[in-house]
Kinemage of the C-alpha trace (Angstrom):
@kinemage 1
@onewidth
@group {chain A} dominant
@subgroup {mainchain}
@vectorlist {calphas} color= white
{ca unk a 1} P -15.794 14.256 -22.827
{ca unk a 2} L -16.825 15.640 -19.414
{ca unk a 3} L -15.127 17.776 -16.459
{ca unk a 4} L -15.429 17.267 -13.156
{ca unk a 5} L -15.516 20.529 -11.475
{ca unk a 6} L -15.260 19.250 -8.124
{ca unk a 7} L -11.979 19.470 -5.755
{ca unk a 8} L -9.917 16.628 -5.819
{ca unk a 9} L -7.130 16.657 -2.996
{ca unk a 10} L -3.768 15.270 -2.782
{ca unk a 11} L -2.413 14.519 1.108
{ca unk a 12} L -0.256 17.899 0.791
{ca unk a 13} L -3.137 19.780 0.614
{ca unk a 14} L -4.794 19.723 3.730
{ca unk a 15} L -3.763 19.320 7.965
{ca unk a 16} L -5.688 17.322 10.472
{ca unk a 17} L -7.434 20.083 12.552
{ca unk a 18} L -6.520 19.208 15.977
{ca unk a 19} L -9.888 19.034 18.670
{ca unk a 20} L -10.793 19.068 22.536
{ca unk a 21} L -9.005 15.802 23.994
{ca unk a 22} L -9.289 13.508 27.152
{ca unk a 23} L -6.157 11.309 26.454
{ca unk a 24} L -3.390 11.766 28.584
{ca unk a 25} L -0.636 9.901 26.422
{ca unk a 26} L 0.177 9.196 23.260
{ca unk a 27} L 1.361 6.064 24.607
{ca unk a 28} L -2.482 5.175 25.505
{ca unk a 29} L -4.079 5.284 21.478
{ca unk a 30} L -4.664 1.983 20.603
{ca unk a 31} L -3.469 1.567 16.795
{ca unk a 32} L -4.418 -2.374 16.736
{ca unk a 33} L -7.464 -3.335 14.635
{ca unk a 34} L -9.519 -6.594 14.479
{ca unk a 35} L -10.841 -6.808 11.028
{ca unk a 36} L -13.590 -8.990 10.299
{ca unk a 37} L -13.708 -9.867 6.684
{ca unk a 38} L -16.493 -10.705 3.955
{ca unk a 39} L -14.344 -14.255 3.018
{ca unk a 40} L -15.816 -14.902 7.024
{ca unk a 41} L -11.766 -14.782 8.092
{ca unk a 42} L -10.482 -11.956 10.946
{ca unk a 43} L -7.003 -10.070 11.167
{ca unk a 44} L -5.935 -8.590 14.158
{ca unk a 45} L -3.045 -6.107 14.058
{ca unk a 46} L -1.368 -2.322 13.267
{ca unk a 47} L -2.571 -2.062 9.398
{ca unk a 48} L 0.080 -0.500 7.675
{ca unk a 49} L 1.373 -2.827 4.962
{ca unk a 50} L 4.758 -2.862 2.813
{ca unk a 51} L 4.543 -2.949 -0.568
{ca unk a 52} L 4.663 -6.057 -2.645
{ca unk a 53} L 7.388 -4.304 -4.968
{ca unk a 54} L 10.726 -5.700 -5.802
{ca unk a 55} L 12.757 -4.009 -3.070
{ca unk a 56} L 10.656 -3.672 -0.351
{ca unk a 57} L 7.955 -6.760 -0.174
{ca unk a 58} L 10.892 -9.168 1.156
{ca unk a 59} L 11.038 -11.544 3.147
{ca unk a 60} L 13.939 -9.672 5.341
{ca unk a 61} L 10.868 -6.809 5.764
{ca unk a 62} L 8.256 -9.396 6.681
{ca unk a 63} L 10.357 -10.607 9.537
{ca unk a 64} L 10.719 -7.065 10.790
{ca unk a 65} L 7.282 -5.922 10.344
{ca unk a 66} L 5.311 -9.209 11.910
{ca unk a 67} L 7.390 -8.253 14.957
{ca unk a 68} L 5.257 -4.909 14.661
{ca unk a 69} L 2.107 -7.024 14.366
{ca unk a 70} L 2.428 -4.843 11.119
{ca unk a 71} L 1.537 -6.373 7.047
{ca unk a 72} L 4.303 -7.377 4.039
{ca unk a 73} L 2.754 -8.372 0.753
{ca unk a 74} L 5.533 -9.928 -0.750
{ca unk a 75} L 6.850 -9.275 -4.258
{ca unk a 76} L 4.895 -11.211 -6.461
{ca unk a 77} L 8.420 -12.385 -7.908
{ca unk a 78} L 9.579 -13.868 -4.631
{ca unk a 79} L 9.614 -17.474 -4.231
{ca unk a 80} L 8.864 -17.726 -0.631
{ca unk a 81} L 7.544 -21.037 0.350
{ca unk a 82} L 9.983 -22.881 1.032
{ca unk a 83} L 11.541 -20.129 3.917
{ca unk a 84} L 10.551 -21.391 7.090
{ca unk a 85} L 10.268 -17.784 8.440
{ca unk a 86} L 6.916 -17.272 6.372
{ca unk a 87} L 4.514 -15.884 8.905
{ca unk a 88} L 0.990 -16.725 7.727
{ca unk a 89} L -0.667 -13.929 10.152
{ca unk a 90} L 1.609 -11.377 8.513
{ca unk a 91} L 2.602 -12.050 5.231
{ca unk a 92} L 0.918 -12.131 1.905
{ca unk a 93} L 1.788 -13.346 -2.023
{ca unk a 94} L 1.170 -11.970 -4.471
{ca unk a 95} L -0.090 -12.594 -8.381
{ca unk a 96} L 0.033 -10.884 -11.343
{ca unk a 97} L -1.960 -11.020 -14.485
{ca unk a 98} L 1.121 -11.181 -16.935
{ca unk a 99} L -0.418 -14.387 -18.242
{ca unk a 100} L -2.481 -13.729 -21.035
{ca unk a 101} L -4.941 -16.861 -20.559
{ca unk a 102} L -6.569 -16.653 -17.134
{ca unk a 103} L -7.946 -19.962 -17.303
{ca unk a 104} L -4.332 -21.325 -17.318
{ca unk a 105} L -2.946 -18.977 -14.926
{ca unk a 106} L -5.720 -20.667 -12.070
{ca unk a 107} L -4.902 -24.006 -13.508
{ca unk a 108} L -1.563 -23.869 -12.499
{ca unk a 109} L -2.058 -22.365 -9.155
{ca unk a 110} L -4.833 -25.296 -8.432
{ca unk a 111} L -2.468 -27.600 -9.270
{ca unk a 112} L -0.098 -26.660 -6.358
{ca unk a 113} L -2.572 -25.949 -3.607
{ca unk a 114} L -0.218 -27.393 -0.784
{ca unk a 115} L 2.103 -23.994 -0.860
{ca unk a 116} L -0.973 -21.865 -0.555
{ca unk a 117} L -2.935 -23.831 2.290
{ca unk a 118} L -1.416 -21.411 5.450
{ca unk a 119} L -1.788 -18.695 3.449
{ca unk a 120} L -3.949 -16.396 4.510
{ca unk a 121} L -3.557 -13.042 2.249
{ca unk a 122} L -4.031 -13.368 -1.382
{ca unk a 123} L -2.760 -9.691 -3.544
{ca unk a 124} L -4.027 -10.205 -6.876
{ca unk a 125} L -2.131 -6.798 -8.055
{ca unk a 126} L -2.369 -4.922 -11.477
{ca unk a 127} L -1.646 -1.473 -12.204
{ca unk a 128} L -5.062 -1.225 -14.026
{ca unk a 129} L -7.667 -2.010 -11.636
{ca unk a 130} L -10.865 -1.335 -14.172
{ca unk a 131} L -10.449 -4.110 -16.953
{ca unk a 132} L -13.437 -6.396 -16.710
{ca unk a 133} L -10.264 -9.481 -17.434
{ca unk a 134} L -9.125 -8.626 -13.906
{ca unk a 135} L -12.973 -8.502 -12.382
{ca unk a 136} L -13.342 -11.865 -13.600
{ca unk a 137} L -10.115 -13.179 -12.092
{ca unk a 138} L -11.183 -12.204 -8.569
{ca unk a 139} L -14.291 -13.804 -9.389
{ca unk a 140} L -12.529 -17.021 -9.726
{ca unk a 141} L -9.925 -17.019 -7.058
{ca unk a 142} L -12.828 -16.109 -4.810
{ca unk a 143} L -14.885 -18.891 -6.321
{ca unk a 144} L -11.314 -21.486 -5.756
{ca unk a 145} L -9.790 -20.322 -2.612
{ca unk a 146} L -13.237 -19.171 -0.565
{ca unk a 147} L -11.434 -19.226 2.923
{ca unk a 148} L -8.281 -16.472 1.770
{ca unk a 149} L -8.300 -12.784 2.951
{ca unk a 150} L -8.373 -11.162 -0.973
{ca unk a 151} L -6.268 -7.903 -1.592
{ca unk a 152} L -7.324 -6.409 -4.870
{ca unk a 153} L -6.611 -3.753 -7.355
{ca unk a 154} L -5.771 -0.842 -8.068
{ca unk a 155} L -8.658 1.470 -8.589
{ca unk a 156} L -9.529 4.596 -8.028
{ca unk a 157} L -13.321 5.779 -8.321
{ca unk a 158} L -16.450 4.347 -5.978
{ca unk a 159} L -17.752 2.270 -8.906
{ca unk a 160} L -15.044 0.335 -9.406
{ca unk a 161} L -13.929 -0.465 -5.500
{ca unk a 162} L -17.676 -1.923 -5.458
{ca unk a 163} L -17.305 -3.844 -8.552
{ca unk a 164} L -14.491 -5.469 -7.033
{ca unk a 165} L -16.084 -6.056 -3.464
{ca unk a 166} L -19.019 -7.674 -5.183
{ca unk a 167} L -16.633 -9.882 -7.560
{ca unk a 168} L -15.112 -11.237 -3.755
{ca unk a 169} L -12.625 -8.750 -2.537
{ca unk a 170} L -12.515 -8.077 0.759
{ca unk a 171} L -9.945 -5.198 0.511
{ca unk a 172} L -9.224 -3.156 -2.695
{ca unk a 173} L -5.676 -1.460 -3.046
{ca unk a 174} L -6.704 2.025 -4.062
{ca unk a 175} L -3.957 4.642 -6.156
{ca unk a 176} L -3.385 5.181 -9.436
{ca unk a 177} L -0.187 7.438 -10.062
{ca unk a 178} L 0.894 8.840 -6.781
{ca unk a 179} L 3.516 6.708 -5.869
{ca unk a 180} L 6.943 8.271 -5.448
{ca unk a 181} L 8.383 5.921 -8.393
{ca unk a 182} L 5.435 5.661 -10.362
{ca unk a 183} L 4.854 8.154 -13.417
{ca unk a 184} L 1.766 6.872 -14.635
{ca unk a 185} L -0.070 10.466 -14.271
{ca unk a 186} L 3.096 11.783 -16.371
{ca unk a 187} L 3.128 9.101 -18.959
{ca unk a 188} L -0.174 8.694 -19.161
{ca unk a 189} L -2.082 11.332 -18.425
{ca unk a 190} L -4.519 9.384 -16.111
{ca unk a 191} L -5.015 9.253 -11.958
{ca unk a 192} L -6.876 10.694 -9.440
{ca unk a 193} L -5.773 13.204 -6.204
{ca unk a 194} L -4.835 10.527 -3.709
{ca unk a 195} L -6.733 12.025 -0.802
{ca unk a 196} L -10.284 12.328 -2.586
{ca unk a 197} L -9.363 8.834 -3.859
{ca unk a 198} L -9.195 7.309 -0.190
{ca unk a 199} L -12.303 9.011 0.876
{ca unk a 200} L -14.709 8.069 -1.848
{ca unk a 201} L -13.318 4.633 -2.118
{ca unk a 202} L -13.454 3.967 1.595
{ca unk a 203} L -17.373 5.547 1.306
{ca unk a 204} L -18.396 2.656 -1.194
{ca unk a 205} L -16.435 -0.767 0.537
{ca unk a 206} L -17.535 0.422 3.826
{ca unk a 207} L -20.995 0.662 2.198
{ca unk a 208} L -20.831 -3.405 1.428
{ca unk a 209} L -18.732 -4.257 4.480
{ca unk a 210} L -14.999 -4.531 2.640
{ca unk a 211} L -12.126 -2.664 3.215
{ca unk a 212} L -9.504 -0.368 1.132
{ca unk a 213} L -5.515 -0.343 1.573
{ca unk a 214} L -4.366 3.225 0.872
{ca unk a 215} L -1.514 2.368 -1.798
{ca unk a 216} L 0.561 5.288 -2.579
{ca unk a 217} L 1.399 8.767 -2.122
{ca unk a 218} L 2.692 8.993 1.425
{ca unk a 219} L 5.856 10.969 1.920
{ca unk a 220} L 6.020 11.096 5.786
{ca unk a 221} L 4.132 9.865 8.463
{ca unk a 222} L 2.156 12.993 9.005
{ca unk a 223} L 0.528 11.661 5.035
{ca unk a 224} L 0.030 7.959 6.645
{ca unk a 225} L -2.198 9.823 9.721
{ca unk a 226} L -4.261 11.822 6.872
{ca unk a 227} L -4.881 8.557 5.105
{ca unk a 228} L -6.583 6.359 7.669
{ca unk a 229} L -8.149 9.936 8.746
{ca unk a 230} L -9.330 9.999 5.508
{ca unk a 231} L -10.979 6.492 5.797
{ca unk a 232} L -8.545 3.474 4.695
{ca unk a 233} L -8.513 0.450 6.778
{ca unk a 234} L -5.077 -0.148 5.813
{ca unk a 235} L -2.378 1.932 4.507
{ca unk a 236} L 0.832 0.537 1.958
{ca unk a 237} L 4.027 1.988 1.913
{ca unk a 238} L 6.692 1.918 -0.557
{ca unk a 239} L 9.415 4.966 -1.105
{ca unk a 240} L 8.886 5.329 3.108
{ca unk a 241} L 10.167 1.762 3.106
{ca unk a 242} L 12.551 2.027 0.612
{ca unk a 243} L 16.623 1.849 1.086
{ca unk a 244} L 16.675 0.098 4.301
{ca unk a 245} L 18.746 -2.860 4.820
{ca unk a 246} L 15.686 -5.165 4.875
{ca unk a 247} L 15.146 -4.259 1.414
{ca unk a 248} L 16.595 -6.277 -1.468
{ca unk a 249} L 19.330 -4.961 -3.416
{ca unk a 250} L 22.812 -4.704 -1.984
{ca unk a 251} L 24.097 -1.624 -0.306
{ca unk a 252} L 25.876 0.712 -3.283
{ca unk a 253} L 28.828 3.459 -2.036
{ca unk a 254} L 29.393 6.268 -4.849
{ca unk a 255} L 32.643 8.272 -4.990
{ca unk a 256} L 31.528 10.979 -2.157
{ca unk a 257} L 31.357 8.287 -0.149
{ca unk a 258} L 27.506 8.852 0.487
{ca unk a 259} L 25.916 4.955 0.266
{ca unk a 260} L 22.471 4.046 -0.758
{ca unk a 261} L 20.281 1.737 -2.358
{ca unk a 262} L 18.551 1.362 -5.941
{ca unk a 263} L 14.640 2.188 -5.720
{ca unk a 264} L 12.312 1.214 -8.536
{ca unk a 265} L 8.935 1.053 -9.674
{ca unk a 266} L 6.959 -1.940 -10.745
{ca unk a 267} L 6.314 -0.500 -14.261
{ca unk a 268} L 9.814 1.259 -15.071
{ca unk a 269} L 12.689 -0.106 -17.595
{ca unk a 270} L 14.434 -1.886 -14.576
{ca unk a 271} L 11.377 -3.690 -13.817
{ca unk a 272} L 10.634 -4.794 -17.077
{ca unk a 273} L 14.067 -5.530 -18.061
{ca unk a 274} L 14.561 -7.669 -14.833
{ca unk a 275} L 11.642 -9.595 -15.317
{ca unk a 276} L 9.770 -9.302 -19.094
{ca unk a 277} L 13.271 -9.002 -20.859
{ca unk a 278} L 12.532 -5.155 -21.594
{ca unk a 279} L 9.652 -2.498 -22.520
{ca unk a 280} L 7.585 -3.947 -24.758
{ca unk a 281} L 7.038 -2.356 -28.095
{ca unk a 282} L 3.880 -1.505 -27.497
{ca unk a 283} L 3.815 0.420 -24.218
{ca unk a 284} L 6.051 3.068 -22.710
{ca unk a 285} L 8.029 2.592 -18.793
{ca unk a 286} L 5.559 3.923 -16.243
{ca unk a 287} L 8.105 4.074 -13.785
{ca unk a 288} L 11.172 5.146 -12.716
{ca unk a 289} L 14.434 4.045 -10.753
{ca unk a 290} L 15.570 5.899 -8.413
{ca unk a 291} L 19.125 6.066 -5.765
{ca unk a 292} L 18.174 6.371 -1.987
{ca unk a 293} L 19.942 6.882 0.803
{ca unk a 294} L 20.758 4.025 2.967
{ca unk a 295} L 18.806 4.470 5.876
{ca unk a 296} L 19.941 1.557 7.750
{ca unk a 297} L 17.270 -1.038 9.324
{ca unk a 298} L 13.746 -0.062 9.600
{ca unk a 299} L 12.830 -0.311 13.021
{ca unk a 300} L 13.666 3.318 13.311
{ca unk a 301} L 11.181 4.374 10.418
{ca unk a 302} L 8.594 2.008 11.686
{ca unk a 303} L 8.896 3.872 15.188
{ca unk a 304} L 9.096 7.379 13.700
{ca unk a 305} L 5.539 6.475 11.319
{ca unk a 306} L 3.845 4.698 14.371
{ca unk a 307} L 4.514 7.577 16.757
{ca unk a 308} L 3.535 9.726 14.238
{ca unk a 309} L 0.101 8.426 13.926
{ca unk a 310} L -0.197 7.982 18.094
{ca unk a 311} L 0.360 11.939 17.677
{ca unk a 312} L -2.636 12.287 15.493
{ca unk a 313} L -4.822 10.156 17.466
{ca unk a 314} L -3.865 12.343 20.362
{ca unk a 315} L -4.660 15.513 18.873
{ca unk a 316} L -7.548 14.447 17.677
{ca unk a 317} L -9.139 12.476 20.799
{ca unk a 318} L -9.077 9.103 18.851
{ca unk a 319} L -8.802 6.422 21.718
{ca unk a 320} L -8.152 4.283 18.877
{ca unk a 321} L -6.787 3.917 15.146
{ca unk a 322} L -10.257 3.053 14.245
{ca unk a 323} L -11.765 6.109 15.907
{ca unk a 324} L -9.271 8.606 13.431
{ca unk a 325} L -11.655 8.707 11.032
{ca unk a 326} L -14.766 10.061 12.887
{ca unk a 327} L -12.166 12.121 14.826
{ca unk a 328} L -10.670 14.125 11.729
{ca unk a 329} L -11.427 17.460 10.582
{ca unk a 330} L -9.484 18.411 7.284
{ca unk a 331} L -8.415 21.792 6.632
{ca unk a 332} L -7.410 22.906 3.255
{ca unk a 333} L -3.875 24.815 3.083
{ca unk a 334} L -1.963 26.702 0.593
{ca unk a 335} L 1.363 25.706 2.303
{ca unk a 336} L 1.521 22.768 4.856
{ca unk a 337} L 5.876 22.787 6.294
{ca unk a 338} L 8.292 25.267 6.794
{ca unk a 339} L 10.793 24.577 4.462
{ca unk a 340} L 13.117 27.334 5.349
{ca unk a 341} L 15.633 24.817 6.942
{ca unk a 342} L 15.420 21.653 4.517
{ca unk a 343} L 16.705 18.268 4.671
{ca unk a 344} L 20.212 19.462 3.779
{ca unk a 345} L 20.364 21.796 6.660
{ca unk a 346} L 19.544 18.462 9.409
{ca unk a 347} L 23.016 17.630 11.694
């Protein structure tokens, strides 16, 4: 047993300093990237990336978000292939490692290689990023499918984002426990500050020319600004995302008349129930499920997170999205918003 007696930091405890800039408009930052990746593939577009949960990795939010030049990783339960709306440039599948014999799991994805061949984005997602089982499956979907874009974890330490870039990654999804439906750090005792996480993550993939994707943890878009500050490449959203009408899951109206939609974590009762036939005996729900309000289609989110981060580049003097990074000085804070008038209190 050891303790690390260095500060680990969530997004809520620090601000972006803002700094001296030349830009005259926020309408002049530049938040397209070109990405040039390991598999020898490029990606050119704004890198924030819905997440390939039930609700919000549709096909409905794909649509919307290629329009954005923006990412959807599809649930990994979503049949997709034969919608003609697939966008290749801006949509991704997903896998699982449910199956308990790799070896067949890759056997039955070689033997239908025609639905993957415009695919560009492989997410090989599981919760636990650090089993050597799951290094040794991105060895071999690296080793079968050399030409895809590879999306893997999640992990949270330097040694591990490394291990993963060297097994063929080129981006690992870093975040254990701070998603808004996720109770991992609750259930389980184990995660890491979100913040410190992106930092010393992006530190070691930068270090062998891959990328992270920021998974988790942002509750506004002033968190997505502090994460590509702190150094992600991309950034994944899920409870930002969530209740919009391009998520799955039909529109619900209780008894006040307020409506909303059901929100639920990958790991919780309702996932497992939907999709495993319930919690297995030997593990407890890591997640939870959750009513929000319907928030109507989610071009006005998108908007609201993408002038967000135009407002960080600007106070900062980051011509572009890639610049944040070198631009961004954090400052550690005991309180960060003015809660005085809350959500309740909005007309």
């Amino acid at each position: 047993m050891k303790i690390l007696d260095d500060v680990k930091l969530d997004y809520s405890d620090v601000l972006i300093r803002p700094k001296r800039s030349i830009l005259k408009s926020r309408k002049d930052v530049i938040l397209e990237r070109t990405f040039h990746f390991p598999c020898g593939k490029t990606w050119t577009g704004i890198p924030i990336v819905a997440s390939n949960m039930d609700t919000t990795g549709t096909m409905e939010m794909g649509k919307v978000l290629s329009q954005h030049g923006m990412l959807t990783c599809l649930s990994k339960h979503l049949n997709c292939f034969n919608e003609d709306d697939f966008d290749n440039n801006y949509m991704s599948v997903s896998f699982g490692m449910k199956k308990q014999d790799r070896e067949l799991f890759l056997d039955e994805l070689l033997h239908i290689p025609s639905e993957y061949d415009d695919v560009n984005f492989f997410c090989l997602d599981v919760a636990n990023g650090y089993s050597q089982r799951f290094i040794d499956f991105v060895k071999d979907v690296r080793e079968n499918w050399p030409d895809k874009i590879l999306i893997a974890g999640n992990v949270v330490t330097a040694e591990m984002t490394e291990a993963l870039i060297l097994a063929g990654a080129d981006i690992v999804k870093v975040g254990i426990g701070p998603g808004s439906v996720c109770t991992t750090r609750k259930i389980a005792g184990v995660g890491f500050p979100q913040l410190s996480a992106v930092m010393e993550c992006a530190d070691a993939a930068h270090g062998l020319g891959g990328y992270i994707m920021a998974d988790g943890g942002c509750t506004n878009p002033g968190d997505v600004s502090k994460a590509f500050g702190a150094g992600a490449d991309f950034v994944m959203l899920g409870g930002m995302l969530a209740g919009h009408e391009e998520c799955a899951g039909e529109v619900v109206t209780d008894e006040a008349g307020d409506s909303y939609k059901v929100f639920y974590g990958m790991s919780s009762s309702t996932a497992m129930e939907k999709h495993s036939g319930g919690v297995a005996t030997y593990r407890a729900s890591e997640g939870k499920t959750v009513r929000v309000k319907y928030r109507g289609p989610v071009d006005n989110t998108i908007q609201e997170i993408l002038g967000g981060l135009r407002s960080a580049c600007t106070y900062t003097g980051a011509m572009r999205l890639k610049d944040l990074p070198k631009c961004t000085t954090f400052v550690r804070v005991n309180r960060q918003l003015n809660t005085i008038f809350d959500d309740r209190s909005n007309i």
